[in-house]
N, C-alpha and C positions, 0 to 999 in steps of 0.2 A: 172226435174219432171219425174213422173213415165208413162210410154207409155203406156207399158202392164203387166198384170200377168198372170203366167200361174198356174193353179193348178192342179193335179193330185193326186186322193186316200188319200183325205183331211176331216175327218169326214166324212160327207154323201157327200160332193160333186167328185161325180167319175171323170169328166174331166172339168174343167170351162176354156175359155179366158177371161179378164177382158180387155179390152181395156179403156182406162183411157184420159190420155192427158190433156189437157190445162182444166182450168174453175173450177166450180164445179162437183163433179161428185158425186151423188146419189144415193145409194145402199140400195134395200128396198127389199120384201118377205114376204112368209109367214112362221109362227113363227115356228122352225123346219127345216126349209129350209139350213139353215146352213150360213147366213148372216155372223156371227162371223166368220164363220173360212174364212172370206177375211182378218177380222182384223189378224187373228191368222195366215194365210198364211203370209202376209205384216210381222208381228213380226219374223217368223223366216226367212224371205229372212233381215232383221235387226239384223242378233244375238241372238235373244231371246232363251230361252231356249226349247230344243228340248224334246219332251214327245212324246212316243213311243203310248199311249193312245189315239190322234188324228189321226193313220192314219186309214183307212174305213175296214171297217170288211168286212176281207174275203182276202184284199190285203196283202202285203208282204213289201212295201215302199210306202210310200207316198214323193211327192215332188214338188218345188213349184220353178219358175223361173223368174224372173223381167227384165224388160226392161226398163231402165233409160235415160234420155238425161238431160245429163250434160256439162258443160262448159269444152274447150276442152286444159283447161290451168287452173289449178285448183289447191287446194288442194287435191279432191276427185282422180280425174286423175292421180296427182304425187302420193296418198295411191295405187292406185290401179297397177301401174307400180312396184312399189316399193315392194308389194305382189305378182310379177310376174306375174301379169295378162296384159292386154289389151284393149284399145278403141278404137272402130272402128269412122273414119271421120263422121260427119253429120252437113252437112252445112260448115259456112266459119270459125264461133270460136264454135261448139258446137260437140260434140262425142256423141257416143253411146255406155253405159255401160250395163251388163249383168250379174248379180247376182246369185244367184241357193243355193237350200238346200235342199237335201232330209235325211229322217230318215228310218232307219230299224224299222221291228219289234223287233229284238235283243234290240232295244235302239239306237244301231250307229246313227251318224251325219256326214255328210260330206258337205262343201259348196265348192262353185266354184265365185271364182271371177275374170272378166273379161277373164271367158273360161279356167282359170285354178286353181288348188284347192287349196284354203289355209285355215288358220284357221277361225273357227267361229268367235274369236275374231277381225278377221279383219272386217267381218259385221258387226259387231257391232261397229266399228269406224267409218264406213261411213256410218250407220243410224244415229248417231248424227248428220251429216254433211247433209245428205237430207231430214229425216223427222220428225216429231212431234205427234206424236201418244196423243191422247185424249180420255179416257175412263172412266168408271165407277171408275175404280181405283185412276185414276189420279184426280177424284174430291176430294176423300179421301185424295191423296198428297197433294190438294191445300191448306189444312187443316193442312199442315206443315209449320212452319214458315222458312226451309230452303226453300221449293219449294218458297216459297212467294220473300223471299230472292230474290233467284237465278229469277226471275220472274221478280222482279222493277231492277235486273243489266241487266237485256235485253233490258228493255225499258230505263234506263239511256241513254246506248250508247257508244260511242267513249271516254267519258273524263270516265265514270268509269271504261271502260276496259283496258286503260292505267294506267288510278292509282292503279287497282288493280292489272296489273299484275306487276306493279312497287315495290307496296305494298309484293306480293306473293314472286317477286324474295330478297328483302332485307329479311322479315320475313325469310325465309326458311334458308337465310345467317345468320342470326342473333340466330334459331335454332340452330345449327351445331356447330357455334363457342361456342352458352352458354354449349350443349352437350359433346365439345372436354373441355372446360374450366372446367368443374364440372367434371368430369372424372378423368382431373388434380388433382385437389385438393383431389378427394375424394381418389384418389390411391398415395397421396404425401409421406406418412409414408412408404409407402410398396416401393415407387420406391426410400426412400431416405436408407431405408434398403437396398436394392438391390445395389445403389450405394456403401454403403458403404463394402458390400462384397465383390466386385467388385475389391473395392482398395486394400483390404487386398492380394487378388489373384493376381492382377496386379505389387503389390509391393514383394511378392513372390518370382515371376516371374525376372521381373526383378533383383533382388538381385543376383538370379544366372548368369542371363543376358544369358539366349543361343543363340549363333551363327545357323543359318540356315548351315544344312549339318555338324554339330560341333558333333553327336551323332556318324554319319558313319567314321570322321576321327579319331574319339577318340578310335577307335573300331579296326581299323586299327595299329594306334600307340600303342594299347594293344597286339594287338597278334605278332608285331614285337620286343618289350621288354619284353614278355613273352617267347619266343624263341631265343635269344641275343648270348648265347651262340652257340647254335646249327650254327646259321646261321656265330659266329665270327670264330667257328672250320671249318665248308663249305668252305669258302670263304679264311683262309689261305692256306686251302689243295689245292684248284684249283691255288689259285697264287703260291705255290711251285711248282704244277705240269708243269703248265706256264712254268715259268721260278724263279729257284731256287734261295733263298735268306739266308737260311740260314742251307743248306745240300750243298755236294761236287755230289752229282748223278746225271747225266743227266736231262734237262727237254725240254718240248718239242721244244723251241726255239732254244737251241741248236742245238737236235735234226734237227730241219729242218734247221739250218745253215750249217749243215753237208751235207744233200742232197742237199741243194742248189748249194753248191760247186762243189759235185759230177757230178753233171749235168753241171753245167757251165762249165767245165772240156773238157767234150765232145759236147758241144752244138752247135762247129764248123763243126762235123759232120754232124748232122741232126737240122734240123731249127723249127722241133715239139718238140725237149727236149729245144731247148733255151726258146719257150713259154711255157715248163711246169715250168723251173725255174726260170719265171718271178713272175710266179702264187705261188710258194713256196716262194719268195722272199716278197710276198704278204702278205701270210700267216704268216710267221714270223714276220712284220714289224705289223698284227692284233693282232696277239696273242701280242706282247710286248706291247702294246696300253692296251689291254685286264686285262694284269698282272701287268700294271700302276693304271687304274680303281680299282682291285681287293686291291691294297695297301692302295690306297686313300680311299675305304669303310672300308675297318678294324680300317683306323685313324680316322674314322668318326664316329664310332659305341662308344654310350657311354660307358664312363669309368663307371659312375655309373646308370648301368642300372635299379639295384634295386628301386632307390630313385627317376629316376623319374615315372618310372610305379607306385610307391605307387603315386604320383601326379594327374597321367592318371587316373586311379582306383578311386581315389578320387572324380577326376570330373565328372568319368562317374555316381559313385553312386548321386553326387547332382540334374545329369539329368532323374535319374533313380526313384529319391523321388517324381521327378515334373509330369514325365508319369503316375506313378503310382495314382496319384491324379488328374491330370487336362489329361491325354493322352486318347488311349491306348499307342499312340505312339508320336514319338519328335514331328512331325509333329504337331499332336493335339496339342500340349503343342503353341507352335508360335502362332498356331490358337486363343487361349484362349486369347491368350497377345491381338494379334491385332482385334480381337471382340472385348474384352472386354477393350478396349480405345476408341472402336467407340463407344459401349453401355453407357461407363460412360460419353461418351462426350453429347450423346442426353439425357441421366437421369439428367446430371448437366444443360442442355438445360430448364428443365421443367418450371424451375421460371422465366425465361426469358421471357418465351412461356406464361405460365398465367396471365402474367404481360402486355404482348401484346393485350391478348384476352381479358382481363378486357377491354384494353383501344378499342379493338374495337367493343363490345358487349355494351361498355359504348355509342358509337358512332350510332351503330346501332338502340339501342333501342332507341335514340331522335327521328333517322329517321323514324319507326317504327310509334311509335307516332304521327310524324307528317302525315304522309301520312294516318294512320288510322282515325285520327283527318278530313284529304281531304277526303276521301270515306264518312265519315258521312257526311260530307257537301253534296256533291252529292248525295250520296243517300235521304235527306232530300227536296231536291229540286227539284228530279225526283218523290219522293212519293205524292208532292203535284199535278204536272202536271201528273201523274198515276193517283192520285184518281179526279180527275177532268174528264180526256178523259174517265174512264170507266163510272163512276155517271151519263154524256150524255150518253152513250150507253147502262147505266141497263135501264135510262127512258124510250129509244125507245124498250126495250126487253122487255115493260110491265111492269117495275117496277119503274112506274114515281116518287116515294117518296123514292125509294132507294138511299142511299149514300153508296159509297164506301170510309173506314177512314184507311189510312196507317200511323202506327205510326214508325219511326224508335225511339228506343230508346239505348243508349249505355253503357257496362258495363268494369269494370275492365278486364276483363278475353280478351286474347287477341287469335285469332283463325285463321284458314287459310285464311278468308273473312273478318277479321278486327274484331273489336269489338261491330258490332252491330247486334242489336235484331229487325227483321223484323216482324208486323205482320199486316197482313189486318185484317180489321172491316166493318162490316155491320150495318149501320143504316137505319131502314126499314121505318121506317118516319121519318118527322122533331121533333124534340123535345124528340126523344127516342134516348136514349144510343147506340152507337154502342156498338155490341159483337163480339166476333171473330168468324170467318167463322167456326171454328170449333164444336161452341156452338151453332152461330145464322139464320144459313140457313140449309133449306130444299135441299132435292136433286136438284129440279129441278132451287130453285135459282142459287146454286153452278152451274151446268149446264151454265147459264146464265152468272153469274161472268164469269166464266172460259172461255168463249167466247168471253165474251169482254173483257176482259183481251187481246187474242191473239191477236182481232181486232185492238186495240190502238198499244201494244207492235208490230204489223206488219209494222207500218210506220217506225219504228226507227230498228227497228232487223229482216228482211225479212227471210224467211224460208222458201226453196223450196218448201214444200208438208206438209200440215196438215190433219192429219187423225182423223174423229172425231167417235167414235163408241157410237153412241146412245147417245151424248150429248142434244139431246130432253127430254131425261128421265123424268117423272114428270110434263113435260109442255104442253100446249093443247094451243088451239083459238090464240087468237091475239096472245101473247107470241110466240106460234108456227112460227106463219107466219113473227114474227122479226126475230128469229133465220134463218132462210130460208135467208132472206133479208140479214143479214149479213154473214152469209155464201157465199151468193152470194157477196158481197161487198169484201168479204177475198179474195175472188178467184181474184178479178180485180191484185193482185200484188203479189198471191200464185196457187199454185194448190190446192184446198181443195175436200176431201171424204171423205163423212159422211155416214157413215151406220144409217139409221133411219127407224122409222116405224111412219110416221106421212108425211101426204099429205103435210100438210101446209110448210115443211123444204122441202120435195123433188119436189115440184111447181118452186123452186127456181133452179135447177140445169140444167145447158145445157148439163148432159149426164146423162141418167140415166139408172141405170142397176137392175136388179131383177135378185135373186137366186129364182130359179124355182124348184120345185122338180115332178119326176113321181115316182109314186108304181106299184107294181105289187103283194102286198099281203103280201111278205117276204121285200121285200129291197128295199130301195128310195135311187135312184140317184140324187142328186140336179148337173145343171149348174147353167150359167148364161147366162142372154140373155141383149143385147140392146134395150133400146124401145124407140120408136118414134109413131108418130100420133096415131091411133085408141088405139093401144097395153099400149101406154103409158098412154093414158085418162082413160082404164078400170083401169090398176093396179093402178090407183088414186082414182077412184071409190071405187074397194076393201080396200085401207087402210083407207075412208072415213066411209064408209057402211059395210064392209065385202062384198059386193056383188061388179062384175066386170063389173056385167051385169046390175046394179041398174040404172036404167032411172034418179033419184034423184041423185044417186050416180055420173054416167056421166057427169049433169047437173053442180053440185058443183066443178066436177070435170077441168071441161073446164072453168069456173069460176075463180078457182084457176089459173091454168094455163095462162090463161090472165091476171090476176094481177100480175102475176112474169112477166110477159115479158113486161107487162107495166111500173114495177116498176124497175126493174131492169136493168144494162145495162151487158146483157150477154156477158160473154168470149167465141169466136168461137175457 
């Protein structure tokens, strides 16, 4: 429930506290005073949309801040951590939450929750979750056959809000698959084209069959039989120089067989020439290794180097047809093979895959069916004991010949909520027609509906805080004073605030608050003040009489006031 509100630089009202709490709570004024903008403070501490037009002339921002106590293990608690913000302890299972919105002149919006700032849309999730706002507007909504809908699934209960969200989670399954399946088919020409392109590159491809790293050796074996000669002339000249094979001239092994000897000679002398002619002995015993190597590559170097380079050159240009088409480069070309066996493998997937989704689109829609089939039951069943508990409660709201007629009726067409058509009806006496609430009530009956609507729906779908803005509208005398009564009866198992301007609703509430306003010629500041005893019998006087000060007025006044506390069992 809501503790307190704070308002600053809000229409006319320059600084209000609202203290609130438990029961009913009664919000009354005179006309001007700026009553609504409690509604309209309450809406943007909820999300509602921020309009730079209500903040008070002359100011720079206005801004508005709430005090909640809430369950300290919750839904609300775990959005509100979860947005980074914070509850403070209060009590053994209950917190204290902390709301905030101010607006610029500019237009800007900023809110805070739980002391630290996140988006407006997170108000707006946990106004769903604490209050219910009721206004002029919302009479018009009741006038919708959604609202009305959404209105008898609150008072079902527990068996339709399983079945529906049983109902919501298969349909939404059974969407997706009809969506992915018609997709299928509708793209089956184009994806069996694509396929078969596919194959034709793939088959390509393969024909030439490229080796991974086959472009770089191929590349290599070119420029070595391209150069054949060169390198067979290289390679006999250093083996002759080596060691000669078919000339009588010195070569170098000799050569150092020569010094070796020389050295060995004298190596008995000095013991650093016998290690230089180990080291030449070395050298010679390399180099003839060397000039072994240098033979065996010249026998290895082909005979017909011509004929296989045309082979090499061959293969390159088939690799060279496939880059040029599927590359830039070899790499690319591999790539195209092994995508494009995955692609064909999921393209020849398709019929498999539409053949699955028949059969479980086929499956789904039974289930579909049946469970839409279960919410019409429920919901037929709850429409009877709906228009039953409201029809007792229009009688006591002054409209003892009223009936309330709910019809659920169901069509083909199948929707997020199933396939049925909600509508309430008004029969204003016995033996007349109901008509729909949209055709056959006046403001102030809607008023009425829509009150006891809440009153019934409260047993079965409890709802922290109901806000009612001027749901009196249209109504006066006895009527009045049932609406008060059950206002007051909401409160026993809600927090309910009703901004009204009728004695006989605000008799009925254990707090009640008046937006005040002073002038000074140019500019009226409205707050809000608490009343009690004397204070609070005048401003009943006033909204009886216009007079605060009326002897009459007073009189009616304390009158009223002792039938609500007679009749009523107040929440402290």
């Amino acid at each position: 429930m809501i503790e307190e509100i704070g308002i600053r630089d809000l229409g006319v009202i320059a600084e209000a506290s609202l203290p609130l709490g438990r029961g009913f709570t009664a919000i009354t004024g005179e006309t001007g005073a700026g009553k609504t903008m409690v509604v309209t403070a309450l809406g943007l501490l909820l999300g509602g949309r921020a309009d730079s037009g209500v903040i008070r002339q002359g100011s720079g921002q206005a801004s508005v801040d709430g005090r909640w106590v809430i369950p300290a293990d919750g839904a609300v608690a775990d959005r509100v951590v979860e947005a980074g913000g914070g509850v403070d302890p209060f009590g053994e299972s209950q917190a204290e939450l902390t709301l905030g919105r101010s607006i610029s002149a500019e237009g800007r919006s900023r809110a805070q929750v739980g002391g630290r700032s996140a988006p407006v849309g997170v108000l707006a999730e946990l106004g769903e979750q604490l209050v219910v706002v009721h206004g002029q507007s919302d009479q018009v909504r009741l006038r919708s056959q959604s609202a009305q809908r959404d209105a008898l699934d609150r008072f079902a209960g527990a068996e339709l809000t399983t079945t529906l969200n049983d109902y919501r989670t298969v349909y939404s399954r059974y969407l997706e698959n009809v969506t992915e399946r018609d997709r299928l088919v509708r793209e089956r020409d184009a994806r069996s084209a694509e396929a078969a392109e596919l194959r034709e590159i793939i088959a390509e491809i393969e024909a030439v069959a490229p080796q991974p790293g086959e472009d770089e050796e191929l590349a290599v074996r070119a420029e070595k039989l391209t150069n054949l000669e060169d390198l067979r002339i290289a390679a006999a000249s250093a083996r002759e120089a080596i060691s000669a094979e078919e000339s009588d001239g010195p070569d170098v092994v000799v050569l150092l067989d020569s010094a070796r000897r020389q050295l060995e000679r004298v190596a008995s002398y000095d013991a650093e020439l016998g290690t230089l002619s180990e080291q030449v002995a070395n050298a010679s015993y390399l180099l003839s290794e060397i000039a072994l190597e240098l033979s065996s590559y010249l026998a290895g170097l082909d005979a017909d180097g011509a004929r296989e380079l045309e082979i090499v050159q061959d293969r390159r240009n088939e690799l060279s047809i496939l880059m040029r088409k599927y590359g830039p480069g070899f790499d690319d070309v591999l790539a195209v093979l092994e995508n494009g066996n995955a692609r064909l493998l999921e393209l020849d997937s398709d019929t498999d895959r539409i053949e699955e989704l028949d059969a479980v689109v086929e499956a789904d829609a039974a289930l579909v069916d049946t469970l839409a089939t279960r919410l019409s039951e429920v919901r037929r069943d709850a429409a009877e004991r709906l228009a039953s508990a409201v029809s007792d409660e229009l009688s006591a709201l002054a409209m003892p010949d009223a009936t309330l007629v709910i019809e659920v009726s169901t069509n083909d067409e199948l929707t997020f909520s199933g396939r049925d058509n909600v509508q309430f009806l008004l029969r204003p006496h016995a033996g007349a027609e109901p008509r729909a609430l949209a055709k056959g009530a006046s403001g102030g009956e809607l008023s009425r509906v829509m009150l006891a609507i809440e009153v019934v729906i409260a047993g079965t779908d409890p709802v922290p805080t109901f806000v009612f803005d001027e749901v009196d509208a249209g109504v006066g005398g006895a009527a009045a004073i049932e609406i008060g009564r059950r206002l007051a009866r909401l409160a026993e198992t809600a927090q309910v605030i009703a901004v009204t301007h009728l004695a006989q609703v605000a008799a009925f509430a254990n707090n009640h608050l008046a937006v005040v306003k002073d002038s000074d010629g140019t500019v009226t500041a409205s707050s809000v003040r608490q009343l009690t005893g004397d204070e609070r019998t005048a401003e009943m006087a006033r909204l009886l009489s216009g007079l605060a000060d009326s002897e009459f007025g007073l009189a009616h006044a304390e009158e009223l006031l002792t039938l609500a506390r007679s009749a009523t069992h107040m929440v402290g």
